[in-house]
TORMAR-409396 format. One record per residue: residue number from 1; chain; x, y, z of N, C-alpha, C in turn. Coordinates in nm, 2 decimals, always signed. Example, Ala and Ser with C-alpha at 12.3 -4.5 7.8 and 13.67 -1.06 7.14 Angstrom:
<r seq="1" mol="A" n_X="+1.32" n_Y="-0.57" n_Z="+0.78" ca_X="+1.23" ca_Y="-0.45" ca_Z="+0.78" c_X="+1.32" c_Y="-0.33" c_Z="+0.78"/>
<r seq="2" mol="A" n_X="+1.28" n_Y="-0.22" n_Z="+0.71" ca_X="+1.37" ca_Y="-0.11" ca_Z="+0.71" c_X="+1.29" c_Y="+0.00" c_Z="+0.79"/>
This chain:
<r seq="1" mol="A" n_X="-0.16" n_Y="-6.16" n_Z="+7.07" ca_X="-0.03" ca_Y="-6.11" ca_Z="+7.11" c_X="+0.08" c_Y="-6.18" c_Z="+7.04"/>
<r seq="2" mol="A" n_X="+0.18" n_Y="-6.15" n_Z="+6.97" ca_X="+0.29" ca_Y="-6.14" ca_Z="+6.95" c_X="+0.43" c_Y="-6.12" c_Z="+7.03"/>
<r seq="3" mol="A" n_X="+0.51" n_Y="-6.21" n_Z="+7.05" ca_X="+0.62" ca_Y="-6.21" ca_Z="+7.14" c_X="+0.75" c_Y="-6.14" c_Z="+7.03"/>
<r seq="4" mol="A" n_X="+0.82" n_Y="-6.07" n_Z="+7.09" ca_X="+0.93" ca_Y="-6.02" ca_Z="+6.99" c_X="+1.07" c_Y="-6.02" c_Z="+7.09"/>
<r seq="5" mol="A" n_X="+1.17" n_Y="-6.06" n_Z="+7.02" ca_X="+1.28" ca_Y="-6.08" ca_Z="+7.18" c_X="+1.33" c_Y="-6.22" c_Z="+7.16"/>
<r seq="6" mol="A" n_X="+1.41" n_Y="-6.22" n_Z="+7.27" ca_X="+1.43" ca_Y="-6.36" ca_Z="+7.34" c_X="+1.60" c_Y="-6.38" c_Z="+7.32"/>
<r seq="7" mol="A" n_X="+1.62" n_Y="-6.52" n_Z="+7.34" ca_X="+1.77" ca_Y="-6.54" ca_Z="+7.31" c_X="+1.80" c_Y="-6.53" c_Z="+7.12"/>
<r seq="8" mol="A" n_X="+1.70" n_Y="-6.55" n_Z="+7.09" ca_X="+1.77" ca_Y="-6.52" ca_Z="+6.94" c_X="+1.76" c_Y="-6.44" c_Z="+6.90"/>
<r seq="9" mol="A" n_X="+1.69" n_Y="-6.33" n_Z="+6.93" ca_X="+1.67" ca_Y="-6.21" ca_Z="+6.89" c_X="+1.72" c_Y="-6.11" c_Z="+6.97"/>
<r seq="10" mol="A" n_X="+1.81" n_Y="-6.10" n_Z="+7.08" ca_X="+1.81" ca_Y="-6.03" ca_Z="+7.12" c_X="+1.97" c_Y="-5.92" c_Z="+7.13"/>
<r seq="11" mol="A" n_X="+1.99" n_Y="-5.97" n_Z="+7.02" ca_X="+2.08" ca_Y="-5.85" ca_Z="+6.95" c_X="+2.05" c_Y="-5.75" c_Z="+6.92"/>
<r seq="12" mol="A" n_X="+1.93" n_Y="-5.81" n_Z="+6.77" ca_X="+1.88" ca_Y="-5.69" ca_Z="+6.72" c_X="+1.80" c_Y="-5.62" c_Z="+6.82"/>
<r seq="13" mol="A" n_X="+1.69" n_Y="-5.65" n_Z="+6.91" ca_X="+1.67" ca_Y="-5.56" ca_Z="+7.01" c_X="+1.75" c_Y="-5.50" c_Z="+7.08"/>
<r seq="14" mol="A" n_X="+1.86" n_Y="-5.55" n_Z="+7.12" ca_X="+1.93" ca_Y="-5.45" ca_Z="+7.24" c_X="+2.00" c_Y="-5.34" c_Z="+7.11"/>
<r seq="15" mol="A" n_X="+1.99" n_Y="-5.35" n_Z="+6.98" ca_X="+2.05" ca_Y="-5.25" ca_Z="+6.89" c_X="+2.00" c_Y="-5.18" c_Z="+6.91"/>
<r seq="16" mol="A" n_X="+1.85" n_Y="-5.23" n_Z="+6.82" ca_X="+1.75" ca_Y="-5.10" ca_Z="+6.83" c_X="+1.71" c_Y="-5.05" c_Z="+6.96"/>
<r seq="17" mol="A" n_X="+1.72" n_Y="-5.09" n_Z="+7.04" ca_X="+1.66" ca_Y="-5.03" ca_Z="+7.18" c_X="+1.73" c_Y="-4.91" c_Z="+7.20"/>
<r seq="18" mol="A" n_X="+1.87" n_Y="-4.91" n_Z="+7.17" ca_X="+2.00" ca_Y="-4.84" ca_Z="+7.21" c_X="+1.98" c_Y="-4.72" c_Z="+7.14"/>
<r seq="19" mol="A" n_X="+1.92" n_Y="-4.67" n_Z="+7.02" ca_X="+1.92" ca_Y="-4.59" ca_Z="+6.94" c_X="+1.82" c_Y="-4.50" c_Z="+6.93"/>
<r seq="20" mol="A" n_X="+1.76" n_Y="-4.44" n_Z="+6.94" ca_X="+1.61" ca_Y="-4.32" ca_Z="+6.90" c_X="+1.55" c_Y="-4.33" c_Z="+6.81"/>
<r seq="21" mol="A" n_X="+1.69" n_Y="-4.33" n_Z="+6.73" ca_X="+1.57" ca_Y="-4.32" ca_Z="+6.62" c_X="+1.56" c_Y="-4.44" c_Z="+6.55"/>
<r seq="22" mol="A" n_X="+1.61" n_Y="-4.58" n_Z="+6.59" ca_X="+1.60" ca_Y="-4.70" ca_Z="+6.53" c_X="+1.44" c_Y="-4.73" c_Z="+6.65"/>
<r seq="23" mol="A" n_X="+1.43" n_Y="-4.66" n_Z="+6.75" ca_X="+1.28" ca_Y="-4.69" ca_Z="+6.84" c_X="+1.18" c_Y="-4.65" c_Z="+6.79"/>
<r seq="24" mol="A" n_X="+1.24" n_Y="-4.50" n_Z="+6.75" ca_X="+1.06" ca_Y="-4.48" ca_Z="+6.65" c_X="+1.03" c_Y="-4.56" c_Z="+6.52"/>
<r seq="25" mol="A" n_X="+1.12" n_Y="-4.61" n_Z="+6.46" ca_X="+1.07" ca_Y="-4.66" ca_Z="+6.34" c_X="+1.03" c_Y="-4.82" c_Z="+6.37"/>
<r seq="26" mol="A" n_X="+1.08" n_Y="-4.90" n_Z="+6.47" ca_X="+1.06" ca_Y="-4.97" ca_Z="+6.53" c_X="+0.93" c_Y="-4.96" c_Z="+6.56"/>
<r seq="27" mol="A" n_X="+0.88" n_Y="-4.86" n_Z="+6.67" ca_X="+0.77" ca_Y="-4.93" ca_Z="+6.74" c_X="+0.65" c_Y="-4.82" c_Z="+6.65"/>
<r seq="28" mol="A" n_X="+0.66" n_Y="-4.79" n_Z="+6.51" ca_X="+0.59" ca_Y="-4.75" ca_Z="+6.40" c_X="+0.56" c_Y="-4.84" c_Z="+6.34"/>
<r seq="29" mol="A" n_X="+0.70" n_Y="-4.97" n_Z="+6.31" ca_X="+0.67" ca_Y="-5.06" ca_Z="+6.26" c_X="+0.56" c_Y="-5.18" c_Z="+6.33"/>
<r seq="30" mol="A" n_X="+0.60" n_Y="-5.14" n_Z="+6.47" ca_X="+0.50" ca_Y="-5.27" ca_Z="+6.54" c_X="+0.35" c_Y="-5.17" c_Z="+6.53"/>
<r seq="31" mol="A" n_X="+0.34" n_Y="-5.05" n_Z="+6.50" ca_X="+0.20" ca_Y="-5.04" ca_Z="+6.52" c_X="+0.17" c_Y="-5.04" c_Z="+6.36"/>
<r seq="32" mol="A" n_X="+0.22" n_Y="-5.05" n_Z="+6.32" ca_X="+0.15" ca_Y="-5.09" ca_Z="+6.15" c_X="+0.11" c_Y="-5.24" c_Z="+6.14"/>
<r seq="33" mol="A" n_X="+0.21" n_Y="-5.30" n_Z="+6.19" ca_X="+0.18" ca_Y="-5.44" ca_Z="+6.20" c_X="+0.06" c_Y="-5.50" c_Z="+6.30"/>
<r seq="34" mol="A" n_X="+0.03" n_Y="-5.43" n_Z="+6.41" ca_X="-0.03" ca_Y="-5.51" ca_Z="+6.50" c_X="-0.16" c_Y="-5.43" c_Z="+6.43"/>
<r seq="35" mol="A" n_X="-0.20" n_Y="-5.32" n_Z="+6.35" ca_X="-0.31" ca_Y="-5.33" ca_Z="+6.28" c_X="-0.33" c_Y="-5.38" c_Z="+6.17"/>
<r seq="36" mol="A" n_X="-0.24" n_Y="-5.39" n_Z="+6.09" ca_X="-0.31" ca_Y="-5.47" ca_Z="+5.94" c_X="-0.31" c_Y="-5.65" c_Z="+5.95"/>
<r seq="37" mol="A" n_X="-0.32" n_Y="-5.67" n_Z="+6.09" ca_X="-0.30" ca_Y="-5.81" ca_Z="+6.13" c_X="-0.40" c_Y="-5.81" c_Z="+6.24"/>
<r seq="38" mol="A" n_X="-0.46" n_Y="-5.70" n_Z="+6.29" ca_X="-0.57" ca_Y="-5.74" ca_Z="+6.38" c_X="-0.48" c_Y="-5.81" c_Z="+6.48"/>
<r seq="39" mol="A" n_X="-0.37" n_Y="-5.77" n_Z="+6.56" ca_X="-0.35" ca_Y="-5.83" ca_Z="+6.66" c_X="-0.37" c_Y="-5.75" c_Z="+6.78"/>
<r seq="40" mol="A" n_X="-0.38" n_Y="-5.80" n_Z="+6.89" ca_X="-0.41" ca_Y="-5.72" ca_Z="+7.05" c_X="-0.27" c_Y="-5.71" c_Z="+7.07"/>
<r seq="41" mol="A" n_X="-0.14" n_Y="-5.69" n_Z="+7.06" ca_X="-0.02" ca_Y="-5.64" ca_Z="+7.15" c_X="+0.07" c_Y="-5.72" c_Z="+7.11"/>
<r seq="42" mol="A" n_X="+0.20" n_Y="-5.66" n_Z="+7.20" ca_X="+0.30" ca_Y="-5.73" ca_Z="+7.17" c_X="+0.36" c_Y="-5.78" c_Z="+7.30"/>
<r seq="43" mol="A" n_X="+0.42" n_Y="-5.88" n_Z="+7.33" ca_X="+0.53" ca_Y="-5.89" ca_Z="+7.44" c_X="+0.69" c_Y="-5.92" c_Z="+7.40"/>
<r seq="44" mol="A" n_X="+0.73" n_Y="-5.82" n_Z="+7.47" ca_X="+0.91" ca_Y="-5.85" ca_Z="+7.46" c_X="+0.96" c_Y="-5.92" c_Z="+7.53"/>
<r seq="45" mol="A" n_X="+1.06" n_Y="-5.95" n_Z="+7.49" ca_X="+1.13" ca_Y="-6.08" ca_Z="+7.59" c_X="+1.31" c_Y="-6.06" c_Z="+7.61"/>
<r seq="46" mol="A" n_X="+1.33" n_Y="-5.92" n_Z="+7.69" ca_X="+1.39" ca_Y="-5.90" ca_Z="+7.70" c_X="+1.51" c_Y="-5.97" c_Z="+7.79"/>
<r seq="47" mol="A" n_X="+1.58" n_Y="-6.05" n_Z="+7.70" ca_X="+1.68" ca_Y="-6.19" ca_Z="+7.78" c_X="+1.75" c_Y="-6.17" c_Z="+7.88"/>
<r seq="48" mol="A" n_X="+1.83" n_Y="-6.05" n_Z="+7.91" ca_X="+1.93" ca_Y="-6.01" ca_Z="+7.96" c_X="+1.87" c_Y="-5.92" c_Z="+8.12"/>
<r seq="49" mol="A" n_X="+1.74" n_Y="-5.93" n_Z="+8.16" ca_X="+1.74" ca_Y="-5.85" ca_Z="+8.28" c_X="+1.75" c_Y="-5.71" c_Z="+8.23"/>
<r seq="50" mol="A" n_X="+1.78" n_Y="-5.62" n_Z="+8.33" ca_X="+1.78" ca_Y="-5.49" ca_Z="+8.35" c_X="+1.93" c_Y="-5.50" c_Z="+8.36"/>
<r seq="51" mol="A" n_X="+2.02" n_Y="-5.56" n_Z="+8.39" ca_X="+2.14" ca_Y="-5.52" ca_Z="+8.45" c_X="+2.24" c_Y="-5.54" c_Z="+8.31"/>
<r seq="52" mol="A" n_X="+2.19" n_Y="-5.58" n_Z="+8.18" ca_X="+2.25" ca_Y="-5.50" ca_Z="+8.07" c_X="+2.15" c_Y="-5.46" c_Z="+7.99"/>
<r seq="53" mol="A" n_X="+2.19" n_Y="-5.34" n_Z="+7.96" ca_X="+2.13" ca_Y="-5.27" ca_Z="+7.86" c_X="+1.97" c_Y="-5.20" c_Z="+7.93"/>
<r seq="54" mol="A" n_X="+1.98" n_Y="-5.23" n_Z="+8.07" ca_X="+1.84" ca_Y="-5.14" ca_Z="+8.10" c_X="+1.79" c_Y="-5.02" c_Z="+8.08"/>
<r seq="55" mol="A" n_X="+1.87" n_Y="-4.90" n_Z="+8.08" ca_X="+1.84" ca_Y="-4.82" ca_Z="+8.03" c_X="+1.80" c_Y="-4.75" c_Z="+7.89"/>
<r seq="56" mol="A" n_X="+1.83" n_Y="-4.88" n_Z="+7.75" ca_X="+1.80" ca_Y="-4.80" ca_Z="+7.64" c_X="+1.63" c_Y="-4.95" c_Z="+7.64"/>
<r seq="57" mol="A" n_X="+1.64" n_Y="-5.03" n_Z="+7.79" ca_X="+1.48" ca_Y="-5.09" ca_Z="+7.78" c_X="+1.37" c_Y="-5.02" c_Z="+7.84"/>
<r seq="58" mol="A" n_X="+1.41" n_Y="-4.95" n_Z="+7.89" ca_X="+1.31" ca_Y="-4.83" ca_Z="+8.00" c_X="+1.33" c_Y="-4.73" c_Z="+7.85"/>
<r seq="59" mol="A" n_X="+1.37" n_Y="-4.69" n_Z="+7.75" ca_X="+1.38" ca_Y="-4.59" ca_Z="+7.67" c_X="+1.27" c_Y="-4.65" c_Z="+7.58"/>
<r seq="60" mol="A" n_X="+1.26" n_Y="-4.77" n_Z="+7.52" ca_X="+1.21" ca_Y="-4.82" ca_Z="+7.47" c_X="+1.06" c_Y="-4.85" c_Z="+7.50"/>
<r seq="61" mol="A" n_X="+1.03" n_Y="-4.88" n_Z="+7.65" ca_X="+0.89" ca_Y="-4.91" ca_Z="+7.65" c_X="+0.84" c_Y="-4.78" c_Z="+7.73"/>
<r seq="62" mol="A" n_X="+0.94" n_Y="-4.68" n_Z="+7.73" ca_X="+0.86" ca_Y="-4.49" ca_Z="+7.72" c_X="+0.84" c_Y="-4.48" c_Z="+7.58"/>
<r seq="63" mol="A" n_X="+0.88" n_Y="-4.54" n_Z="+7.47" ca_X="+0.86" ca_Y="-4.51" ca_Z="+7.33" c_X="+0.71" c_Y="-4.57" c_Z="+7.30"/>
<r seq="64" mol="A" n_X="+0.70" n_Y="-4.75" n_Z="+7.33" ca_X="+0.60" ca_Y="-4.81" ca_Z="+7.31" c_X="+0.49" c_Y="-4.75" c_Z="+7.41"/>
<r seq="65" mol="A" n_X="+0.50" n_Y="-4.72" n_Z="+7.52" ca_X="+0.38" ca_Y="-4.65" ca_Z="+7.63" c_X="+0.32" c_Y="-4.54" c_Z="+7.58"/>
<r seq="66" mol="A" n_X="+0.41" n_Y="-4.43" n_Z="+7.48" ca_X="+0.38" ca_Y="-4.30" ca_Z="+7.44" c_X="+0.32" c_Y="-4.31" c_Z="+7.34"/>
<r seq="67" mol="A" n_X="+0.33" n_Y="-4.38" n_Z="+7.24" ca_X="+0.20" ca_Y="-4.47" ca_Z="+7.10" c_X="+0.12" c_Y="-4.55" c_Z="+7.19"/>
<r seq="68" mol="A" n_X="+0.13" n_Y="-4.67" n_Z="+7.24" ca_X="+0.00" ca_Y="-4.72" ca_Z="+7.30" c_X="-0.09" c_Y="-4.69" c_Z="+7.34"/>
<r seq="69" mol="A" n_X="-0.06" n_Y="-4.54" n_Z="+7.42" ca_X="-0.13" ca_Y="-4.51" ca_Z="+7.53" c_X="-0.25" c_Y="-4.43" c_Z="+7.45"/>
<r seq="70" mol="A" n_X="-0.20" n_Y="-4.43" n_Z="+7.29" ca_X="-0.34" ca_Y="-4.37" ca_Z="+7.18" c_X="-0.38" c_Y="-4.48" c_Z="+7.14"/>
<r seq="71" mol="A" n_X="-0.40" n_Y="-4.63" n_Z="+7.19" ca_X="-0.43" ca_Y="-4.74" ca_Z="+7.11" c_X="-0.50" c_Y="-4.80" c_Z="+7.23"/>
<r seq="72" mol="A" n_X="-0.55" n_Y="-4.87" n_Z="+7.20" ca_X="-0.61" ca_Y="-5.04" ca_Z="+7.27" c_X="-0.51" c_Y="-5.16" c_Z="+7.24"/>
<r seq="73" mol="A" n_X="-0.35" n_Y="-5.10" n_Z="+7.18" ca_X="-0.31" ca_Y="-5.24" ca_Z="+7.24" c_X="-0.26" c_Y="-5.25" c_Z="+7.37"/>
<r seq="74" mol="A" n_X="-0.21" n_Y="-5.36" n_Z="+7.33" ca_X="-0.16" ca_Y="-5.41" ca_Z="+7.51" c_X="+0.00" c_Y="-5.44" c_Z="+7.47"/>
<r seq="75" mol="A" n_X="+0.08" n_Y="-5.39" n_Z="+7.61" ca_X="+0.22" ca_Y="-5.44" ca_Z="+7.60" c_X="+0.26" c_Y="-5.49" c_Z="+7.73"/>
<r seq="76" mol="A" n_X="+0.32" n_Y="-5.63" n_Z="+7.68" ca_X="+0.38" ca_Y="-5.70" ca_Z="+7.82" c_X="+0.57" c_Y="-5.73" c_Z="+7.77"/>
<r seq="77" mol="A" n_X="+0.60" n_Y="-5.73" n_Z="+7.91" ca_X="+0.72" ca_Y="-5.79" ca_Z="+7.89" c_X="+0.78" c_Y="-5.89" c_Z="+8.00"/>
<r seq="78" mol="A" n_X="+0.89" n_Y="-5.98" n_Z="+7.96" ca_X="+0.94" ca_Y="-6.06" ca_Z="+8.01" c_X="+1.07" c_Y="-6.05" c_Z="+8.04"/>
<r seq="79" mol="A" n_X="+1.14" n_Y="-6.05" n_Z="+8.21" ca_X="+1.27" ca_Y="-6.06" ca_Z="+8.21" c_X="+1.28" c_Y="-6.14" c_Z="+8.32"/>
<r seq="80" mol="A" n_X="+1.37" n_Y="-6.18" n_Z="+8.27" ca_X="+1.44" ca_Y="-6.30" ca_Z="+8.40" c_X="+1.47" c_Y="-6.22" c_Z="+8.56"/>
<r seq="81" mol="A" n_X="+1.40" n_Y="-6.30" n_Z="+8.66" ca_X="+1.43" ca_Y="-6.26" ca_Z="+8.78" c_X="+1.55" c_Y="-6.25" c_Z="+8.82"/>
């Protein structure tokens, strides 16, 4: 597994998350990667909770659920209680 997110990263995620079509090239790009790397998944580490930006993070892991769900990887995520 691979972690993607967090406080330093989480610009460019809440960018891309925000956008459609920055999600599919996105989570195209995580599935190219998590196979020519032989990796089992990814987890996000989404900093900010649900209470900003939750709706383009629910947009985002309907994007990663709707590819995964043709794969054996795994996706987790992390938000602050």
């Amino acid at each position: 597994m691979i972690g993607i997110g967090g406080i330093t990263q989480k610009k460019q995620l809440y960018q891309t998350a925000a956008n459609e079509n920055y999600r599919n090239i996105f989570v195209q790009s995580v599935l190219k990667f998590l196979n020519k790397h032989d990796i089992a998944g990814i987890t996000l580490d989404w900093y900010d909770g649900l209470n900003n930006n939750g709706s383009n993070l629910i947009a985002l892991l309907d994007k990663f659920d709707e590819q995964f769900a043709k794969t054996t990887y795994t996706l987790g995520i992390t938000v602050p209680g």
